[in-house]
DOLOMI-600687 format. One record per residue (C-alpha): residue in one letter; x negated, y, z. Coordinates in steps of 0.001 Angstrom, whole numbers, plus 500000, padded with zeros to 6 digits. Each point is the difference from the previous one (the first is absolute). Layout:
r aa A, c1 X, c2 Y, c3 Z .
...
This chain:
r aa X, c1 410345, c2 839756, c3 634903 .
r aa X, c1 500489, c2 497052, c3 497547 .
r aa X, c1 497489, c2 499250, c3 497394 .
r aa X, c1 499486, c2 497470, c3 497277 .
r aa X, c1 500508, c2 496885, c3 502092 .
r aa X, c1 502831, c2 500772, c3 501825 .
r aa X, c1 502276, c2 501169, c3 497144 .
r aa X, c1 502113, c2 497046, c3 498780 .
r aa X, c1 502096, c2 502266, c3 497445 .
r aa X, c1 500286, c2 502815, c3 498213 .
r aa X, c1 503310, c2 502256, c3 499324 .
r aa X, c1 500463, c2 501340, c3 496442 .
r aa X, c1 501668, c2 503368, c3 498984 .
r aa X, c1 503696, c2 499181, c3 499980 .
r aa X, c1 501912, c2 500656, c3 496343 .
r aa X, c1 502753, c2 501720, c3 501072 .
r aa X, c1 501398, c2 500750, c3 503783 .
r aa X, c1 503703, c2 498530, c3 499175 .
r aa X, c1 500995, c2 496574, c3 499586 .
r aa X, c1 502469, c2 500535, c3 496512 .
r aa X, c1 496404, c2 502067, c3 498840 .
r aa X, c1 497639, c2 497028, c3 500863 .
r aa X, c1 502732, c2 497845, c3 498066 .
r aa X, c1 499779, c2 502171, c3 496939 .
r aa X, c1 495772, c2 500601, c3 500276 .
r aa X, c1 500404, c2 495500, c3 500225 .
r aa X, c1 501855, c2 499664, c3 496820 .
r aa X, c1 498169, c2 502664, c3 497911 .
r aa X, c1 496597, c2 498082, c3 500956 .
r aa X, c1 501220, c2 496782, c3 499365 .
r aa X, c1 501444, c2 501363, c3 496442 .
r aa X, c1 496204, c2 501595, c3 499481 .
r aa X, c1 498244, c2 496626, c3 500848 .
r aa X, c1 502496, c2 497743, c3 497798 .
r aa X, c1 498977, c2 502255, c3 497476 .
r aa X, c1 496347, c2 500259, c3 500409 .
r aa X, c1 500282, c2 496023, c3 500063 .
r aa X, c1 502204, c2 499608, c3 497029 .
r aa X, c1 497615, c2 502162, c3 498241 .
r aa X, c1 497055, c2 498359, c3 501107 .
r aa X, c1 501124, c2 496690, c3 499637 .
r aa X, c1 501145, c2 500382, c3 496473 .
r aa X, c1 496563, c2 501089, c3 499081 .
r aa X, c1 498158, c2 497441, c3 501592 .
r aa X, c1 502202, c2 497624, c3 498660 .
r aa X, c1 500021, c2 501418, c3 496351 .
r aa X, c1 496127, c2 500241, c3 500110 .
r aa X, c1 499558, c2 496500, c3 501732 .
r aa X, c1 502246, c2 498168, c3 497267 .
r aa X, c1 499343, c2 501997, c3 496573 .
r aa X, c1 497014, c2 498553, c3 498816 .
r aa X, c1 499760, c2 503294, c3 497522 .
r aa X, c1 499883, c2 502216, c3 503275 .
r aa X, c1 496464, c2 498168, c3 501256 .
r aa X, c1 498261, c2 502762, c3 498768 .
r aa X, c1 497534, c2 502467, c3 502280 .
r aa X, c1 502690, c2 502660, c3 500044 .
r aa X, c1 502803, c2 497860, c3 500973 .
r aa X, c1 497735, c2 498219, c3 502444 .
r aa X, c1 499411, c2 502985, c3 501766 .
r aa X, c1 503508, c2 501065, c3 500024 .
r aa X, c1 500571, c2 496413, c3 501625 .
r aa X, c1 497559, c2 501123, c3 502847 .
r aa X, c1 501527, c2 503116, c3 500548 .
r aa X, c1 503561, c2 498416, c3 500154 .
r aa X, c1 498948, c2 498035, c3 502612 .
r aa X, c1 498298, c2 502606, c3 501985 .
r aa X, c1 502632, c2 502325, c3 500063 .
r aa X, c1 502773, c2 497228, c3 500888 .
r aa X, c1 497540, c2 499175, c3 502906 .
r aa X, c1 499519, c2 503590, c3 501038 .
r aa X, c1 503714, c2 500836, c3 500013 .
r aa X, c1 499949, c2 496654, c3 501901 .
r aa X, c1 498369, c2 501168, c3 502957 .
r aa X, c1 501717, c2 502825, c3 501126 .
r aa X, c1 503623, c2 499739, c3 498782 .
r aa X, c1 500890, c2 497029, c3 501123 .
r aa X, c1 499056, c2 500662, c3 504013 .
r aa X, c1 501874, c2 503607, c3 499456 .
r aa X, c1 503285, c2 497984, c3 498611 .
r aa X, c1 499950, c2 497780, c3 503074 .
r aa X, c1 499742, c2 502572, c3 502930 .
r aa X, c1 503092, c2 502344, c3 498255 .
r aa X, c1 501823, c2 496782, c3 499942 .
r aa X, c1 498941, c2 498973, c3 503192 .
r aa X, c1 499964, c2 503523, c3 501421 .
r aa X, c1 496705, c2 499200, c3 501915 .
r aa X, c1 496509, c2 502364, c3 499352 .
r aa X, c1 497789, c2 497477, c3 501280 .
r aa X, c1 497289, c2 498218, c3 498143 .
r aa X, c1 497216, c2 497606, c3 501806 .
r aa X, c1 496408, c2 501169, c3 499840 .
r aa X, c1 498748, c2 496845, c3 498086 .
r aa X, c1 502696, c2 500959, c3 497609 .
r aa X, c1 498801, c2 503542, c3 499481 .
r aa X, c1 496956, c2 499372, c3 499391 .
r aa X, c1 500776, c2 497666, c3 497439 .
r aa X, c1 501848, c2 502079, c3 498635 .
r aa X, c1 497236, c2 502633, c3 499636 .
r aa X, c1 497724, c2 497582, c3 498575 .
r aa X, c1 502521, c2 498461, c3 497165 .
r aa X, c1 501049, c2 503100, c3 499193 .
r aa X, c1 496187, c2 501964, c3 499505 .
r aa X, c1 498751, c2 496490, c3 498389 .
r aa X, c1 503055, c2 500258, c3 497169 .
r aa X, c1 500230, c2 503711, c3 499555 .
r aa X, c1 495774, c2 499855, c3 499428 .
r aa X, c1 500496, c2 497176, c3 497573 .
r aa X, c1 502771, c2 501352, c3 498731 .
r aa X, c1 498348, c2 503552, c3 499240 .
r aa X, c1 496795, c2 498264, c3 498752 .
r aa X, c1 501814, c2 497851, c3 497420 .
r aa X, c1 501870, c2 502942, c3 498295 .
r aa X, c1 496311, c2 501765, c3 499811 .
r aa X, c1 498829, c2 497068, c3 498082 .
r aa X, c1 503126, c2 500238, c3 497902 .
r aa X, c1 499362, c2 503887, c3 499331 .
r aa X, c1 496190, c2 497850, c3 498787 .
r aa X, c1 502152, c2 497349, c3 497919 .
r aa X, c1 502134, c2 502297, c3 498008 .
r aa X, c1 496760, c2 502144, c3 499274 .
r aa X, c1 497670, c2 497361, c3 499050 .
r aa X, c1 503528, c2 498965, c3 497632 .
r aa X, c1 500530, c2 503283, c3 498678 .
r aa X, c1 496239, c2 501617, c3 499456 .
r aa X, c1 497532, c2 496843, c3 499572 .
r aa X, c1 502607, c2 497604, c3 498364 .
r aa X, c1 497239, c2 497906, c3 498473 .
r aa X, c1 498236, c2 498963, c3 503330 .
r aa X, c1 503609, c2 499234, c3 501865 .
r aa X, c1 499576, c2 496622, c3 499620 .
r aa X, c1 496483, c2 500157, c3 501209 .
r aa X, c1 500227, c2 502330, c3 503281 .
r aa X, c1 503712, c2 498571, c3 500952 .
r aa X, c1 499775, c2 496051, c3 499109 .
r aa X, c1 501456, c2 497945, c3 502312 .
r aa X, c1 497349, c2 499644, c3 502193 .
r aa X, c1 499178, c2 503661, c3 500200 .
r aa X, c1 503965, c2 500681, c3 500924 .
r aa X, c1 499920, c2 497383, c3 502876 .
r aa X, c1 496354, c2 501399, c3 501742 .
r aa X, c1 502248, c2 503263, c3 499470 .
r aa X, c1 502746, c2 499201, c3 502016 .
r aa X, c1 498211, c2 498085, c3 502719 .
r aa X, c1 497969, c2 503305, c3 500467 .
r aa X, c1 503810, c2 501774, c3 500396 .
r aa X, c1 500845, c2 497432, c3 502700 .
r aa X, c1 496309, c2 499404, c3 501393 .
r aa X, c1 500093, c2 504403, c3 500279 .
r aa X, c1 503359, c2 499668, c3 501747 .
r aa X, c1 499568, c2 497802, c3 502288 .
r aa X, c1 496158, c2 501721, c3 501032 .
r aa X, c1 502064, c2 503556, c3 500326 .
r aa X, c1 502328, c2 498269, c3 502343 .
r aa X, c1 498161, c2 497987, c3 502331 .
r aa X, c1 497601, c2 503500, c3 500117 .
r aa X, c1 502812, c2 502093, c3 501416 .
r aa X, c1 501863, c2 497107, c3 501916 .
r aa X, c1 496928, c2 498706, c3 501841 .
r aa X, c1 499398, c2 503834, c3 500943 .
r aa X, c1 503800, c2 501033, c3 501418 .
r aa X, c1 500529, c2 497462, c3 501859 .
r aa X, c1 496614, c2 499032, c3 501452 .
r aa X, c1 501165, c2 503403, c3 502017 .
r aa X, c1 501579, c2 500424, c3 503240 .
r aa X, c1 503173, c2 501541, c3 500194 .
r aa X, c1 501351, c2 501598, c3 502860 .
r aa X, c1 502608, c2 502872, c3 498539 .
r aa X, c1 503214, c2 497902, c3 499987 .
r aa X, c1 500926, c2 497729, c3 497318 .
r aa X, c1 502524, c2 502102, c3 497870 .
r aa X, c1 499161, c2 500104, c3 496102 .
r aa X, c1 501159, c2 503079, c3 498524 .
r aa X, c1 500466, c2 497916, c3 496397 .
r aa X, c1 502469, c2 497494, c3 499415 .
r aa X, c1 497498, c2 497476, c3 499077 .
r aa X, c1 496385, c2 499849, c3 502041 .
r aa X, c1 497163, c2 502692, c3 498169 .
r aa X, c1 496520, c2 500381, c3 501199 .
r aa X, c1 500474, c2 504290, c3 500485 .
r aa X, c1 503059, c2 499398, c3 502432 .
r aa X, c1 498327, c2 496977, c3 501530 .
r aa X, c1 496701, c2 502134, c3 500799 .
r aa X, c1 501974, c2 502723, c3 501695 .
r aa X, c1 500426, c2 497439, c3 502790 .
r aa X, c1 496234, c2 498771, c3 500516 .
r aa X, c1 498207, c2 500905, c3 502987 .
r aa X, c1 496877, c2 500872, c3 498238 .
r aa X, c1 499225, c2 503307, c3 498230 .
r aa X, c1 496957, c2 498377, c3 498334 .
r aa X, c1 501796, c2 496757, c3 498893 .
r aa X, c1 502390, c2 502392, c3 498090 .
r aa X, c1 497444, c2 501924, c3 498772 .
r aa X, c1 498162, c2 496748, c3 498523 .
r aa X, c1 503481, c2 498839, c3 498700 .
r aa X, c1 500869, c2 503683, c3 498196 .
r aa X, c1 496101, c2 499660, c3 498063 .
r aa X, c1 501275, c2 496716, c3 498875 .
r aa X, c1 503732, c2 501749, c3 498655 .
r aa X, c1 497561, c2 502510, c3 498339 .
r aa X, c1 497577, c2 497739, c3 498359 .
r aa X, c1 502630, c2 498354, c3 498680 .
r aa X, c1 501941, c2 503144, c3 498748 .
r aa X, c1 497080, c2 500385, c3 498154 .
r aa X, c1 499477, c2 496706, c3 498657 .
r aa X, c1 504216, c2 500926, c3 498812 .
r aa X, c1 498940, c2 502602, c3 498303 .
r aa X, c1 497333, c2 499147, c3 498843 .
r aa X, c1 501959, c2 496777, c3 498028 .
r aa X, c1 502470, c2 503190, c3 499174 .
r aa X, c1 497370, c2 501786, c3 498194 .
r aa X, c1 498955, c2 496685, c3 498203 .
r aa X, c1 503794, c2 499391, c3 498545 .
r aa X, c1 500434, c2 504023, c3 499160 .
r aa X, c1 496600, c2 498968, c3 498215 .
r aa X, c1 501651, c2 496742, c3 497987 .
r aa X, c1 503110, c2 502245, c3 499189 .
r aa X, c1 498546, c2 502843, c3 498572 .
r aa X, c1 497639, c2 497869, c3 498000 .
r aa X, c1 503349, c2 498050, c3 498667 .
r aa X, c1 501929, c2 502830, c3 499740 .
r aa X, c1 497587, c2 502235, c3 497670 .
r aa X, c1 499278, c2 496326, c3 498106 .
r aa X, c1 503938, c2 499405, c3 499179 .
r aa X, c1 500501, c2 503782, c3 499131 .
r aa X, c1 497526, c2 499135, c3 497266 .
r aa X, c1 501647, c2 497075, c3 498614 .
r aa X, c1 501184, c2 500579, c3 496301 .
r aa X, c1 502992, c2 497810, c3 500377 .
r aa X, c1 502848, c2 501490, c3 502129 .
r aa X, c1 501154, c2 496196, c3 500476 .
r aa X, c1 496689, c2 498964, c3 501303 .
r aa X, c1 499878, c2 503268, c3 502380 .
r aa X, c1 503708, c2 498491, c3 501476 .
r aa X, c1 498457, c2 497000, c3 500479 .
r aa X, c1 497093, c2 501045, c3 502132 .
r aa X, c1 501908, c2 502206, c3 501918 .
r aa X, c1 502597, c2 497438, c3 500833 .
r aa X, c1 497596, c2 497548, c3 501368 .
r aa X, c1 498591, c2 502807, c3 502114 .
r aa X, c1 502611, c2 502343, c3 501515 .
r aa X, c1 501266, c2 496213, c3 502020 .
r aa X, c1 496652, c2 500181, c3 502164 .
r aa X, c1 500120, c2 504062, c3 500082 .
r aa X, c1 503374, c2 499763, c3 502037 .
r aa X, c1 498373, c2 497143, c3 502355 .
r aa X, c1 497172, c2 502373, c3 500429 .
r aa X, c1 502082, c2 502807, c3 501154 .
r aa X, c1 501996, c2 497559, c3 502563 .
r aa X, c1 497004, c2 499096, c3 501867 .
r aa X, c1 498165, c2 503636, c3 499712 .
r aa X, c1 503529, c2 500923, c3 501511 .
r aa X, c1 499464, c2 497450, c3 502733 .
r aa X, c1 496159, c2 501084, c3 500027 .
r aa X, c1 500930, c2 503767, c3 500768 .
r aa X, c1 502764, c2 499044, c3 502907 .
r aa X, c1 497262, c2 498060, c3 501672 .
r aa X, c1 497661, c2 502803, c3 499826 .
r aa X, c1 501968, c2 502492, c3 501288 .
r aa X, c1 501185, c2 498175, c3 502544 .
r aa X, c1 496520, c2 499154, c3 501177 .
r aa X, c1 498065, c2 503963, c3 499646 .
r aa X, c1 503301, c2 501479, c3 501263 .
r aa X, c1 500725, c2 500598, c3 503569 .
r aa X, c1 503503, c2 498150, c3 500235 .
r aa X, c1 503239, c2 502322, c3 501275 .
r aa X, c1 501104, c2 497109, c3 502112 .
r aa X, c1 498242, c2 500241, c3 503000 .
């Protein structure tokens, strides 16, 4: 049986089984990444150049920007590239990289929008001590934590999958390398086991951030309902609803993750 050492490659869940559908699964990626980088990239650029966006909202906003064009990075790119190249292959240095750019920049990623959820709260409830609790230096120890978290969260789970040897095979069931579909091929019952603590630990630590931002919205919500002024309500609300939708996206991503990791897969 092959294990760890003697598997060069990997092979991916193919798109489509036609040639005219890999075509069409190519071009609607490629449209989805141009516009995750245009979107990005505007934003990064905007917040980089306005000197009246280098503010700790904005700044975070920057962060995320970058995370998600890095996240998107990961994964659509090597899925464009085998539909155009009709191949399923990817090397096994090259999935675990994957793995480990992707966990380290969804982490961050979900870490800076629960300091956000903090940012708008702190903005909205304490407005008096904003300047005190998010100054500058406070913002940047903030989102060196996001990156220091995401990076910890990924070399946990990386180090752990593929320190194990695998001896089912080498086909994915995902079209881009995930730690669930990656453990159904190990050798070891207790190395998965270790592994699936590790998934739930950090389900918990998700949900835990989850709780924190439900926290920071309620607080804002039931402190802009009280507002006198129905301009100064719009306000508040339009500098927060921005960062709800972001939240959603990566609870979205969150939930897929889970599911696919607690549930047995159909795929055998």
């Amino acid at each position: 049986m092959p294990n760890s050492s003697s598997i060069s490659e990997f092979l991916l869940l193919a798109l489509a089984d036609t040639r005219q559908l890999q075509l069409l699964h190519f071009w609607l990626l490629l449209g989805i990444y141009l516009a995750a980088l245009l979107g990005n990239g505007l934003i990064s650029t905007a917040v980089a150049c306005d000197h009246r966006l280098h503010t700790p909202m904005y700044f975070f906003l920057f962060n995320l920007a970058l995370l998600d064009l890095g996240c998107i990075s990961t994964t659509v790119p090597k899925a464009m590239a085998n539909a155009l190249w009709h191949t399923r292959a990817i090397s096994y240095a090259g999935c675990a990289a994957q793995v480990f750019f992707f966990l380290f920049l969804f982490g961050a990623e979900y870490s800076i929008l629960t300091i956000m959820s903090y940012d708008r709260y702190v903005a909205i409830c304490k407005p008096l001590h904003y300047g005190t609790l998010l100054g500058s230096r406070a913002c940047a120890t903030m989102a060196a934590a996001a990156w220091g978290t995401g990076l910890l969260y990924s070399l946990l789970h990386t180090a752990s999958t593929f320190s194990q040897a695998l001896c089912r095979g080498k086909v994915v069931n995902q079209f881009f390398c995930e730690i669930p579909h990656i453990l159904k091929l190990s050798c070891s019952e207790s190395g998965s086991l270790r592994e699936t603590g590790f998934i739930v630990l950090s389900v918990l630590a998700v949900y835990g951030c989850f709780a924190f931002i439900l926290f920071s919205y309620v607080q804002i919500f039931r402190a802009v309902l009280r507002m006198p002024s129905e301009q100064g309500r719009h306000k508040a609300f339009s500098t927060s609803l921005p960062w709800h939708r972001g939240r959603e996206n990566v609870l979205a991503a969150a939930a897929a993750m889970v599911a696919q990791a607690l549930l047995p897969s159909r795929v055998p």
